[in-house]
BATI-474239 format. One record per residue (C-alpha): residue number from 1; residue in one letter; x, y, z. Coordinates in steps of 0.02 Angstrom, whole numbers, plus 50000, padded with zeros to 5 digits. Layout:
// BATI-474239
k = NUM	r = A	east = X	north = Y	up = Z
...
END
This chain:
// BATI-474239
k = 1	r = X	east = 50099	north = 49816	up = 50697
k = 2	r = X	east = 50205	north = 49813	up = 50528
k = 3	r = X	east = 50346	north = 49947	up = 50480
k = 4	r = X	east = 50340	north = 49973	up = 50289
k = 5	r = X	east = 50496	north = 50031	up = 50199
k = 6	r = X	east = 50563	north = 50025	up = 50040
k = 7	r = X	east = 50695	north = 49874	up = 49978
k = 8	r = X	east = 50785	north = 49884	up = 49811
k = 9	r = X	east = 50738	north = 49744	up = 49726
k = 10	r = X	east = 50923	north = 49723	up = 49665
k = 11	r = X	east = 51039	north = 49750	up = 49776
k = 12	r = X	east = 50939	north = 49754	up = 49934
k = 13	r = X	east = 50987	north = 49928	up = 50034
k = 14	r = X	east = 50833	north = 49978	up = 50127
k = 15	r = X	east = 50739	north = 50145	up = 50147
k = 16	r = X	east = 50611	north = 50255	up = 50220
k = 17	r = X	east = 50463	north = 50288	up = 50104
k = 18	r = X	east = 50476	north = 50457	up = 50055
k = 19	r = X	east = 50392	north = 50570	up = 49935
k = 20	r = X	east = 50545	north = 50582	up = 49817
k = 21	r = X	east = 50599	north = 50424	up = 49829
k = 22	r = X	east = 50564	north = 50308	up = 49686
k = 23	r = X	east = 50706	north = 50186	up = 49634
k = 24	r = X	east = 50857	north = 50142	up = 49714
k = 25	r = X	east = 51004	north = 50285	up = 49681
k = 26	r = X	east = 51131	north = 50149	up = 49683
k = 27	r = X	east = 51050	north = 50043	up = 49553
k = 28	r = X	east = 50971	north = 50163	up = 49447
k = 29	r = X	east = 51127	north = 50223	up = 49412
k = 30	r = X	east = 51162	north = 50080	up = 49289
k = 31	r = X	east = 51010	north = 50135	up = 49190
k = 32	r = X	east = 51020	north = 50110	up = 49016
k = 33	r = X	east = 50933	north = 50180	up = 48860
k = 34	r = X	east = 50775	north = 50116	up = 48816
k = 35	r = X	east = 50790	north = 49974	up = 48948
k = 36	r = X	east = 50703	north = 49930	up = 49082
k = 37	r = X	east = 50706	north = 50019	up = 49250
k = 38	r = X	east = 50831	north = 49962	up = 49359
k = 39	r = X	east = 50844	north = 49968	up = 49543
k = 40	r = X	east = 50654	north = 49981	up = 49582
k = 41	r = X	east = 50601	north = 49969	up = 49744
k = 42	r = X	east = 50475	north = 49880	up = 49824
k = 43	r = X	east = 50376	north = 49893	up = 50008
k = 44	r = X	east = 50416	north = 49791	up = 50132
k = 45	r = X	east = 50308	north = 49755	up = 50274
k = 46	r = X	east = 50431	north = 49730	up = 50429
k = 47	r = X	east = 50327	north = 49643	up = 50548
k = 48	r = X	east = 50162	north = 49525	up = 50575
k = 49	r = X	east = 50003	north = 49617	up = 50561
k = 50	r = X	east = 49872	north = 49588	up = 50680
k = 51	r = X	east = 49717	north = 49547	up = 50566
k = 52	r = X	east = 49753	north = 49479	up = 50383
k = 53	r = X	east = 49583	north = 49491	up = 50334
k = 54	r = X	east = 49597	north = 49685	up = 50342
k = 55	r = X	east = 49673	north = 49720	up = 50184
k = 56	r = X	east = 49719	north = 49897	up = 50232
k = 57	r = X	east = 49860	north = 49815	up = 50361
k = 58	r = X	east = 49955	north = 49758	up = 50205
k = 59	r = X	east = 49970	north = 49937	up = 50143
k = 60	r = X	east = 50079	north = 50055	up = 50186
k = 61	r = X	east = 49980	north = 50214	up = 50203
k = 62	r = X	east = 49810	north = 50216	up = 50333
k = 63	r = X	east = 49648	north = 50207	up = 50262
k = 64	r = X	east = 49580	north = 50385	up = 50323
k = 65	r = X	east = 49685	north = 50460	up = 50181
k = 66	r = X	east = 49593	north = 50354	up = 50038
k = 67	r = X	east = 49481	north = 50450	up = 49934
k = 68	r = X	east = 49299	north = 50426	up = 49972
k = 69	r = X	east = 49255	north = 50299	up = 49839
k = 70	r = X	east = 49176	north = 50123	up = 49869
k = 71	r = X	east = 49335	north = 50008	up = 49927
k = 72	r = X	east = 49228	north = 49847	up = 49903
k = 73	r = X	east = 49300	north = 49695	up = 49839
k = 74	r = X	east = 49280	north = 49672	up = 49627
k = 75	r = X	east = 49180	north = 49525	up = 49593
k = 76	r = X	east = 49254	north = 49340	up = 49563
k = 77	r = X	east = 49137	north = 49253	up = 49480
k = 78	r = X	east = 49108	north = 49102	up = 49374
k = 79	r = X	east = 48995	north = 49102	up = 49197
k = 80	r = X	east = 48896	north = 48919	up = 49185
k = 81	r = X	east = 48906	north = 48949	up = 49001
k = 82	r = X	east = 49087	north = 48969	up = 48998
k = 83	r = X	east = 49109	north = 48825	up = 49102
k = 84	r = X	east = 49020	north = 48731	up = 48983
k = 85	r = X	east = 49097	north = 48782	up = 48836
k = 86	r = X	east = 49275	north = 48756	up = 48919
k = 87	r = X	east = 49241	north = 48606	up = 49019
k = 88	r = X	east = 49344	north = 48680	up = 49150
k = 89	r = X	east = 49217	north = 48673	up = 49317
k = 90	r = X	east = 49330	north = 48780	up = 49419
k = 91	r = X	east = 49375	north = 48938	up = 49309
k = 92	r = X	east = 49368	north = 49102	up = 49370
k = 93	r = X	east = 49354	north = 49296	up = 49318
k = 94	r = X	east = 49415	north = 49405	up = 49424
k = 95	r = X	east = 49304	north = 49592	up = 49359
k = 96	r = X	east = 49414	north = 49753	up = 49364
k = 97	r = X	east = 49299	north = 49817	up = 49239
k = 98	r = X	east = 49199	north = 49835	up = 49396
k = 99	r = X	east = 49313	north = 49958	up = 49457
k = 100	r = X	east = 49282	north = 50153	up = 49463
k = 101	r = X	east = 49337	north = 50190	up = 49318
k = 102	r = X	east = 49331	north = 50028	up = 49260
k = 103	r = X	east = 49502	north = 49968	up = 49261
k = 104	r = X	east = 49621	north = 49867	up = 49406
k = 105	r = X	east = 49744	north = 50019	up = 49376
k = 106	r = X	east = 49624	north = 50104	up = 49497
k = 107	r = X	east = 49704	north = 49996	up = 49641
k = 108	r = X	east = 49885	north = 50093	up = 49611
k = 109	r = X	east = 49781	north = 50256	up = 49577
k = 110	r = X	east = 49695	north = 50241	up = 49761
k = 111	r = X	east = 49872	north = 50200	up = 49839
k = 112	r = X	east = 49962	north = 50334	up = 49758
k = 113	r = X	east = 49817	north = 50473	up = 49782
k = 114	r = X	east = 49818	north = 50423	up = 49990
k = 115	r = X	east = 50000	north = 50438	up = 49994
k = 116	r = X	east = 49973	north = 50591	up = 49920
k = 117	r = X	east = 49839	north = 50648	up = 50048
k = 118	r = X	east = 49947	north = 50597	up = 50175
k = 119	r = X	east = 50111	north = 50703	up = 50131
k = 120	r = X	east = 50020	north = 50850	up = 50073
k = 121	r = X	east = 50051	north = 50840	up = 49894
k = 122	r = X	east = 49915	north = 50916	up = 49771
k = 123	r = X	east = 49974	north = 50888	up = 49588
k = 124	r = X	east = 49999	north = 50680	up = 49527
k = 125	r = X	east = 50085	north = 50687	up = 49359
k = 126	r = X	east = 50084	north = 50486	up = 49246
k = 127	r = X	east = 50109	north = 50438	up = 49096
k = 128	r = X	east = 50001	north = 50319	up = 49018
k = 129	r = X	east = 49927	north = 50229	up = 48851
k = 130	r = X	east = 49746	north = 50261	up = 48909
k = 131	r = X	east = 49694	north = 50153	up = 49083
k = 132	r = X	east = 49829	north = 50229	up = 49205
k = 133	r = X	east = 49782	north = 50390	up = 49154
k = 134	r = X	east = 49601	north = 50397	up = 49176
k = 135	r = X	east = 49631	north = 50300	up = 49318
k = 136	r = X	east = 49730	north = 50435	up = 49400
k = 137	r = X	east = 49613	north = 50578	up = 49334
k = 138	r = X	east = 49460	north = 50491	up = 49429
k = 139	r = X	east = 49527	north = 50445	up = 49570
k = 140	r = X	east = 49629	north = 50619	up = 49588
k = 141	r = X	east = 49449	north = 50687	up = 49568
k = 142	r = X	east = 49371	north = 50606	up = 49684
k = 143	r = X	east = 49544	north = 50654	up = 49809
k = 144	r = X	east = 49529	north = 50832	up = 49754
k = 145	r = X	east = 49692	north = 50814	up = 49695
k = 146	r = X	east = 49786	north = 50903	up = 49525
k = 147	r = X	east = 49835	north = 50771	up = 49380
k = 148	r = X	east = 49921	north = 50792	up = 49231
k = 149	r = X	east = 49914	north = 50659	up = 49111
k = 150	r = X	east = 50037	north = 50634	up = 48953
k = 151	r = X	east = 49983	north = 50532	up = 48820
k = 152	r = X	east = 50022	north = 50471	up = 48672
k = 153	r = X	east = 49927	north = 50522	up = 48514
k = 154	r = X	east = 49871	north = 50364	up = 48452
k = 155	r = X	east = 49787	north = 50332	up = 48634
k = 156	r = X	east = 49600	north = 50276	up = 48627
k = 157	r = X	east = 49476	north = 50433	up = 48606
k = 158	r = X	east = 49368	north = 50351	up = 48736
k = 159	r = X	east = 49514	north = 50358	up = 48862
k = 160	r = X	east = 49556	north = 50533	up = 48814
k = 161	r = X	east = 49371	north = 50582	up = 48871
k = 162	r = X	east = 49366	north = 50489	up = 49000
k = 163	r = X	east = 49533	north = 50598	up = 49065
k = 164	r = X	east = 49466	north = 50761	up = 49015
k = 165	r = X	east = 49273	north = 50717	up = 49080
k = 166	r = X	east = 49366	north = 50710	up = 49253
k = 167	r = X	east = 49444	north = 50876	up = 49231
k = 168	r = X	east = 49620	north = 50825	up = 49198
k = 169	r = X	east = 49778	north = 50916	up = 49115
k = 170	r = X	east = 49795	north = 50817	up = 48955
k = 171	r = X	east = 49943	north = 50831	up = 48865
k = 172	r = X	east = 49966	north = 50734	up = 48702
k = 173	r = X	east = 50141	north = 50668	up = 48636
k = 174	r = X	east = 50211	north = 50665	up = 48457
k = 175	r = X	east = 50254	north = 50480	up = 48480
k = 176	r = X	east = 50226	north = 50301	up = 48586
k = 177	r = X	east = 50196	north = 50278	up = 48779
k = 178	r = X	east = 50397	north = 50271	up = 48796
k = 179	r = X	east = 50398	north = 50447	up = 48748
k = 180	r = X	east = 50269	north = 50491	up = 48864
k = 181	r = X	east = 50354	north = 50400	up = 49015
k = 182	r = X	east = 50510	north = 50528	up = 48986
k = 183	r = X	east = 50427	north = 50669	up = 48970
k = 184	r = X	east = 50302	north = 50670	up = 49118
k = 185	r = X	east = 50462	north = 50607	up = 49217
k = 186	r = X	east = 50561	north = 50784	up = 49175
k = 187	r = X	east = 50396	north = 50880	up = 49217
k = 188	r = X	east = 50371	north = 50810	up = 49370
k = 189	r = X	east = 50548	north = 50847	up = 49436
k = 190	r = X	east = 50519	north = 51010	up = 49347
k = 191	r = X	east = 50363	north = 51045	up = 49443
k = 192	r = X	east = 50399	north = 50948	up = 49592
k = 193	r = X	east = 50242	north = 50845	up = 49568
k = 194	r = X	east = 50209	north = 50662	up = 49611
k = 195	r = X	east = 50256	north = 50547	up = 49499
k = 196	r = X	east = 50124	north = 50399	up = 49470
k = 197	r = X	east = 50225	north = 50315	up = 49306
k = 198	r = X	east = 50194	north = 50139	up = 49331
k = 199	r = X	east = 50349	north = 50051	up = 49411
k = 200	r = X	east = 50453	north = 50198	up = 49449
k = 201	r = X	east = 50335	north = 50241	up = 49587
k = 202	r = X	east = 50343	north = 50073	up = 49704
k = 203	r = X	east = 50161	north = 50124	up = 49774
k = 204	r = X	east = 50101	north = 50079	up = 49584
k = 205	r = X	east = 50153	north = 49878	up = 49619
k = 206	r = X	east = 50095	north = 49899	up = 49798
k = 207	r = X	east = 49930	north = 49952	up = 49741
k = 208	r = X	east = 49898	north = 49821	up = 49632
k = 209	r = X	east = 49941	north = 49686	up = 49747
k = 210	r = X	east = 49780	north = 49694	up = 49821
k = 211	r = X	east = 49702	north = 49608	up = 49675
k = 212	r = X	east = 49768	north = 49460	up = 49723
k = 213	r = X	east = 49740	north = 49470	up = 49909
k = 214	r = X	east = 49537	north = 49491	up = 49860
k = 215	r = X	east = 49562	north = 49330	up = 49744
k = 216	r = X	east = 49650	north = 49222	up = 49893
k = 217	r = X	east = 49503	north = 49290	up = 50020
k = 218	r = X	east = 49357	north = 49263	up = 49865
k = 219	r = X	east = 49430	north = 49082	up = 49845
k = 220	r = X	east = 49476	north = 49067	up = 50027
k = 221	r = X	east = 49639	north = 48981	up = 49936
k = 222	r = X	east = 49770	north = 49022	up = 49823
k = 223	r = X	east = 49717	north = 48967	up = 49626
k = 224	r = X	east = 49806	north = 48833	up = 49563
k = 225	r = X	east = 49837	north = 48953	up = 49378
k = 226	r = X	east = 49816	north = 49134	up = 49360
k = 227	r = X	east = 49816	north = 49190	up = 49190
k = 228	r = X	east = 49885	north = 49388	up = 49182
k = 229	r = X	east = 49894	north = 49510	up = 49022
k = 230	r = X	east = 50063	north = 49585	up = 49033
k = 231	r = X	east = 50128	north = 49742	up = 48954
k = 232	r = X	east = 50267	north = 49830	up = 49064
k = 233	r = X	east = 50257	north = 49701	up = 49213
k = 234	r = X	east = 50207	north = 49791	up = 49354
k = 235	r = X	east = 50016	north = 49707	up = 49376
k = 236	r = X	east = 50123	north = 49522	up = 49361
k = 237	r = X	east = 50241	north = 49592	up = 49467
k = 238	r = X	east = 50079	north = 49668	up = 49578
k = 239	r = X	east = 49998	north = 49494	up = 49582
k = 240	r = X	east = 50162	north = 49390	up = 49641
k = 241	r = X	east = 50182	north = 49513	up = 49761
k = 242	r = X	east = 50022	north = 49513	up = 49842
k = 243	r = X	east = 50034	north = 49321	up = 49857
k = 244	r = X	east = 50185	north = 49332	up = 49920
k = 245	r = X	east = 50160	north = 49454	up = 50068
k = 246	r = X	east = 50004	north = 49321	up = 50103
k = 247	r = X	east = 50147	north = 49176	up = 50116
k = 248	r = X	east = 50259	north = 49299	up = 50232
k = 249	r = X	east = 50125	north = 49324	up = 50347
k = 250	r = X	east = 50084	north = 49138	up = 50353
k = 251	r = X	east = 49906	north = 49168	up = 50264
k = 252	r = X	east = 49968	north = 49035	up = 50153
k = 253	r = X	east = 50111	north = 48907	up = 50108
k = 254	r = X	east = 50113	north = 48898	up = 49919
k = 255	r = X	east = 50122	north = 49043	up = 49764
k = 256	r = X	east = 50010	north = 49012	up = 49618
k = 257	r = X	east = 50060	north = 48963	up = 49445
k = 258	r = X	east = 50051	north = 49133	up = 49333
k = 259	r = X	east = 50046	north = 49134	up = 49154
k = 260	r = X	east = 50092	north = 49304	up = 49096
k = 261	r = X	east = 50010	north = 49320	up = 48934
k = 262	r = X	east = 50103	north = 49477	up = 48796
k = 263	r = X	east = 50033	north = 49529	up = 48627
k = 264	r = X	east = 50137	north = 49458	up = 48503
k = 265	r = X	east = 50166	north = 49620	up = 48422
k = 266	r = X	east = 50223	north = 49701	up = 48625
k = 267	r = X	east = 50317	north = 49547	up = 48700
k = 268	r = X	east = 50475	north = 49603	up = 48763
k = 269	r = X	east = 50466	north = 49526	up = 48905
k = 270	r = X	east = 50426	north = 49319	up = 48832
k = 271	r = X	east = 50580	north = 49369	up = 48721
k = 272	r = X	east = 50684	north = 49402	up = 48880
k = 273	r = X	east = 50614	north = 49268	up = 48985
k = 274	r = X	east = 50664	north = 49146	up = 48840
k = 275	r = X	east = 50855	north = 49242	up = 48769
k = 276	r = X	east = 50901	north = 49305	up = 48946
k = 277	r = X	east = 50895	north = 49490	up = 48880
k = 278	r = X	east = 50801	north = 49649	up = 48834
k = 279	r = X	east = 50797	north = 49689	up = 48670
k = 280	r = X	east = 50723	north = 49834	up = 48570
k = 281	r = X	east = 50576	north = 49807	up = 48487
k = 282	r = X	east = 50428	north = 49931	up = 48428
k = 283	r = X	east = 50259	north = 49876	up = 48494
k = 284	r = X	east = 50107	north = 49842	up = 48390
k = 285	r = X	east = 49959	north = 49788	up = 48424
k = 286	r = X	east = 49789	north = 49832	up = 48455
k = 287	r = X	east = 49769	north = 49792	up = 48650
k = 288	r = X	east = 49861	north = 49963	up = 48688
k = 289	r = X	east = 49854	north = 49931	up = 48868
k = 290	r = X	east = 49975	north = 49800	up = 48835
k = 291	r = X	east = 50059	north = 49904	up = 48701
k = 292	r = X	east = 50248	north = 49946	up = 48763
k = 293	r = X	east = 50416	north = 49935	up = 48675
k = 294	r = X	east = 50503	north = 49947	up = 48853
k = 295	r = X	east = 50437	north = 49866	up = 48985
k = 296	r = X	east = 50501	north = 49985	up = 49119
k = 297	r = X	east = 50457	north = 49866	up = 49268
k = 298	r = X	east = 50538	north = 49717	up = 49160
k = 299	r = X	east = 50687	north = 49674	up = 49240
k = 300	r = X	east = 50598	north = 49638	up = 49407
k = 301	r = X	east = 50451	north = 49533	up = 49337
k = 302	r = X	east = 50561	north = 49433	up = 49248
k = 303	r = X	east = 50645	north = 49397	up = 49415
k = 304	r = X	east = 50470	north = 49334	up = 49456
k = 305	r = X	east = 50446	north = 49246	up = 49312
k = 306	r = X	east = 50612	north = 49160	up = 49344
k = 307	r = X	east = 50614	north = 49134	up = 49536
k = 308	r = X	east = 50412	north = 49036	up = 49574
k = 309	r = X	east = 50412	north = 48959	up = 49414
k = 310	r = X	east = 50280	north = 49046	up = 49301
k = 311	r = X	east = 50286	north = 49030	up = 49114
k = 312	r = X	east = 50235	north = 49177	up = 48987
k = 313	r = X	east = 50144	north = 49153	up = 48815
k = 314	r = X	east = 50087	north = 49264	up = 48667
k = 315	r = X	east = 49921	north = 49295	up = 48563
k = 316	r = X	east = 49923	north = 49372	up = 48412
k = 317	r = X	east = 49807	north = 49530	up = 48380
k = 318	r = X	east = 49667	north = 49406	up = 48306
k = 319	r = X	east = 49652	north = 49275	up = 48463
k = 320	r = X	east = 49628	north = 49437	up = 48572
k = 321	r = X	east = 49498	north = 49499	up = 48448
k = 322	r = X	east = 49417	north = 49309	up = 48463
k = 323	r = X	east = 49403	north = 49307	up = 48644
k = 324	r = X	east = 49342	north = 49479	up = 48668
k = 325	r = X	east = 49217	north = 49417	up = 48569
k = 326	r = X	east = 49181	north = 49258	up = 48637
k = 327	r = X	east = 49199	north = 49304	up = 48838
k = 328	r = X	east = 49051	north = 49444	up = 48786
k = 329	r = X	east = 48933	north = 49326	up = 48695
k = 330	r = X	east = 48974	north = 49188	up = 48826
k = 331	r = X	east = 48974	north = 49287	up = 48990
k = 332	r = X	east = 48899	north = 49444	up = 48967
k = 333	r = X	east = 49073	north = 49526	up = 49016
k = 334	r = X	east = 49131	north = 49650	up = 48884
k = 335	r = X	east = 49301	north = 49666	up = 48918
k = 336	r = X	east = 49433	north = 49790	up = 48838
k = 337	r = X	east = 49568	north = 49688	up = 48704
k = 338	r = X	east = 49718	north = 49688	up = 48827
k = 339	r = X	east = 49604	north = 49608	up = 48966
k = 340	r = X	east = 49539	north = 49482	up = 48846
k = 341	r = X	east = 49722	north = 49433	up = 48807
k = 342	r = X	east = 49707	north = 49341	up = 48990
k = 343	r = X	east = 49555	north = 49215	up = 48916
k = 344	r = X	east = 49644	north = 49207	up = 48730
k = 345	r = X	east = 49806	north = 49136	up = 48827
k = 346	r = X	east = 49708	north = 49014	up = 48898
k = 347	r = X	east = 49609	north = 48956	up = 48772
k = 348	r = X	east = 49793	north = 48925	up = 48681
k = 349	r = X	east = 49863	north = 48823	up = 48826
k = 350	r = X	east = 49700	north = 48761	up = 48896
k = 351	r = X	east = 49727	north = 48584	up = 48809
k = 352	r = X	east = 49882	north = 48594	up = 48931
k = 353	r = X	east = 49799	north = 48621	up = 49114
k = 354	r = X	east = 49696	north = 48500	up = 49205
k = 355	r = X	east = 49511	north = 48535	up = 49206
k = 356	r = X	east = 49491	north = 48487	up = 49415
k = 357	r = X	east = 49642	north = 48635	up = 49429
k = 358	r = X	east = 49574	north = 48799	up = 49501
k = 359	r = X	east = 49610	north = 48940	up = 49362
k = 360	r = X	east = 49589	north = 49147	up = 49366
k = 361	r = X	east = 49563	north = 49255	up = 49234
k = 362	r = X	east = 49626	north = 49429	up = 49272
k = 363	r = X	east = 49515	north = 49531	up = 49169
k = 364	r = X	east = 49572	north = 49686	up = 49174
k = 365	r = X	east = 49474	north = 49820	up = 49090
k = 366	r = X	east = 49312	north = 49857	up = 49020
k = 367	r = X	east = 49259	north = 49844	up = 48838
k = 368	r = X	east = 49181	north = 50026	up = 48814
k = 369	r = X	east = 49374	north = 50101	up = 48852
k = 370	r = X	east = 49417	north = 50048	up = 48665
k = 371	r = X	east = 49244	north = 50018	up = 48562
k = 372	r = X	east = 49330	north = 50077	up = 48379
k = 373	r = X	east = 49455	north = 49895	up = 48414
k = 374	r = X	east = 49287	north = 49791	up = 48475
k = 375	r = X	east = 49226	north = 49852	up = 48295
k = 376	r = X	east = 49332	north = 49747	up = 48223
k = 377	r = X	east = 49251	north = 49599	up = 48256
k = 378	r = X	east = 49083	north = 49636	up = 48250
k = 379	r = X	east = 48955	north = 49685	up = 48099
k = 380	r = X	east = 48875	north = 49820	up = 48107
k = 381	r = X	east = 48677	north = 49832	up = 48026
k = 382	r = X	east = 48674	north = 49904	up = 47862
k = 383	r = X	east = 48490	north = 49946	up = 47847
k = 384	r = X	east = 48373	north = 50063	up = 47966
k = 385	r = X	east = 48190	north = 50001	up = 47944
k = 386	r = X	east = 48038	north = 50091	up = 47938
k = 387	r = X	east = 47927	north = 49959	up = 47972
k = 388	r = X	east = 47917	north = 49764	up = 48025
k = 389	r = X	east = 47883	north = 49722	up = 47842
k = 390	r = X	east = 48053	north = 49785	up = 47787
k = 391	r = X	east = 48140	north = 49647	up = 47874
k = 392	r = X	east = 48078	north = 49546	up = 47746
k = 393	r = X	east = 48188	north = 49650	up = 47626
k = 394	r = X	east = 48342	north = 49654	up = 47753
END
């Protein structure tokens, strides 16, 4: 049976998982402004469990406290069409748009809403550009559980409704996602709530690690290439960890490549990986779930970046528009701009990767979460008709 606990991923003091514990107090003390978080902690699972294929034994909260959703695995599948476009025999999708709410952010809002179960807690607070948040609303609906989401303006309607349609608090901010982070951070000390902000709660990596425990059973091996949209880090940092936890408990001997893929307009984390620093930038682009000036859990996936060897690239807002476009008219899978960032980094490097090699796309959210971007790239019918003759006119 494995004892979880906390480890700093800095400095390496251990603790007990606790309710208000989210980053190391010895670390986080060197926070900076507008930095990445420092001293986050991650779970640790002290011992060998008993049945790897049980997914459940790599967590560190029971499955009785789960919500009562459908905990089936998201589909891996393969598209003959985009095989034969690509020439690559062995490529992947891995479908979080599959998901409840149709993004993988569900897998930290499932964690986070059991550990809340568990402990007795009833209001989740997060901040979020869109996904996280109506990821936390439906799944805290389904856990009859208070959340109260802070946005920023600019977030996508759809996401907005999506939030609201399951009954959340919505509270829009006068500025970006780095704004909203702050703020829902004071109100949930304020209010003693639970904090869900992606990479200052450790359950929010945790959580996502299971993505890549479904791909390794799916595959029954680890991919040779996994490529990974990447805005603040903590689904790369989600996805190495998962892998790695499969390595520790002898599931497997070898990590995957990763190729974290960053809008070029939010890419403050392939400027680090390159310089050796963080600097300030102000995002822009259109794939707002990739959309973050400071990539809070940045520090830590760079470490990952840096320590099995993965490489990072960047698309501009027009290759994501291109492969949303082409992954829906190939596949059938309409997937949101930030998730098509995986397929538009490897259609940039693809001339690079051997076509035998086993490769993953994380695709990460669904198309319908952002349909005034998708306009962008598609035409729209000028003329209603009244009859078949009028196409003749069209």
């Amino acid at each position: 049976m494995s004892n979880f606990f906390y480890r700093c991923t800095e400095c390496g003091r251990e603790y007990a998982i606790l309710p208000d514990r989210m980053c190391c107090p010895h670390c986080s003390e060197k926070q900076s402004f507008n930095k990445p978080l420092r001293g986050i902690l991650e779970v640790i699972m002290g011992g060998r469990i008993s049945n790897p294929e049980d997914l459940f034994a790599f967590l560190p909260v029971e499955k009785t406290h789960f919500p009562p959703v459908p905990l089936d695995f998201t589909p891996l599948w393969q598209s003959s069409r985009l095989k034969e476009k690509t020439g690559f025999s062995h490529l992947y999708m891995k479908d979080e748009t599959r998901q409840l709410t149709g993004s993988l952010k569900d897998r930290a809002s499932l964690l986070v809403a059991a550990f809340a179960r568990r402990e007795g807690i009833k209001e989740i607070t997060v901040a979020s550009t869109g996904n996280a948040g109506s990821s936390m609303a439906g799944i805290g609906a389904a856990a009859g559980l208070q959340i109260t989401l802070f946005l920023p303006e600019s977030a996508p309607k759809a996401k907005i409704v999506q939030a609201l349609q399951y009954g959340a608090r919505v509270i829009p901010v006068k500025g970006t996602y780095d704004q909203a982070f702050d703020l829902s951070l004071a109100y949930s000390k304020k209010r003693d709530s639970l904090s869900r902000n992606t990479a200052y709660n450790p359950l929010t990596i945790e959580g996502k690690k299971t993505v890549s425990l479904e791909i390794f059973y799916q595959l029954k091996d680890i991919p040779d290439v996994i490529f990974v949209p990447v805005g603040d880090g903590v689904i790369l940092s989600g996805i190495y960890k998962g892998f790695r936890d499969l390595k520790d408990q002898h599931c497997t001997n070898s990590i995957p490549h990763v190729v974290a893929v960053q809008a070029e307009g939010s890419s403050a984390i392939a400027r680090a990986f390159h310089t050796g620093k963080f600097t300030l930038s102000p995002a822009k682009t259109l794939a707002d779930s990739i959309s973050v000036s400071v990539p809070r859990g940045g520090y830590y996936a760079l470490k990952q970046l840096k320590t099995y060897h993965g490489s990072v690239i960047t698309v501009s807002d027009n290759e994501i528009l291109h492969a949303q476009k082409e992954l829906s008219t190939t596949t059938g899978l309409f997937a949101e701009p930030a998730a098509a960032a995986s397929y538009a980094g490897f259609l940039k490097i693809k001339g690079t990767l051997s076509k035998d090699q086993k490769i993953v796309l994380l695709i990460t959210g669904n198309g319908l979460k952002d349909i005034d971007t998708a306009r962008k790239s598609i035409h729209f019918p000028k003329n209603s008709i009244s009859s078949l003759e009028d196409l003749d006119h069209d």
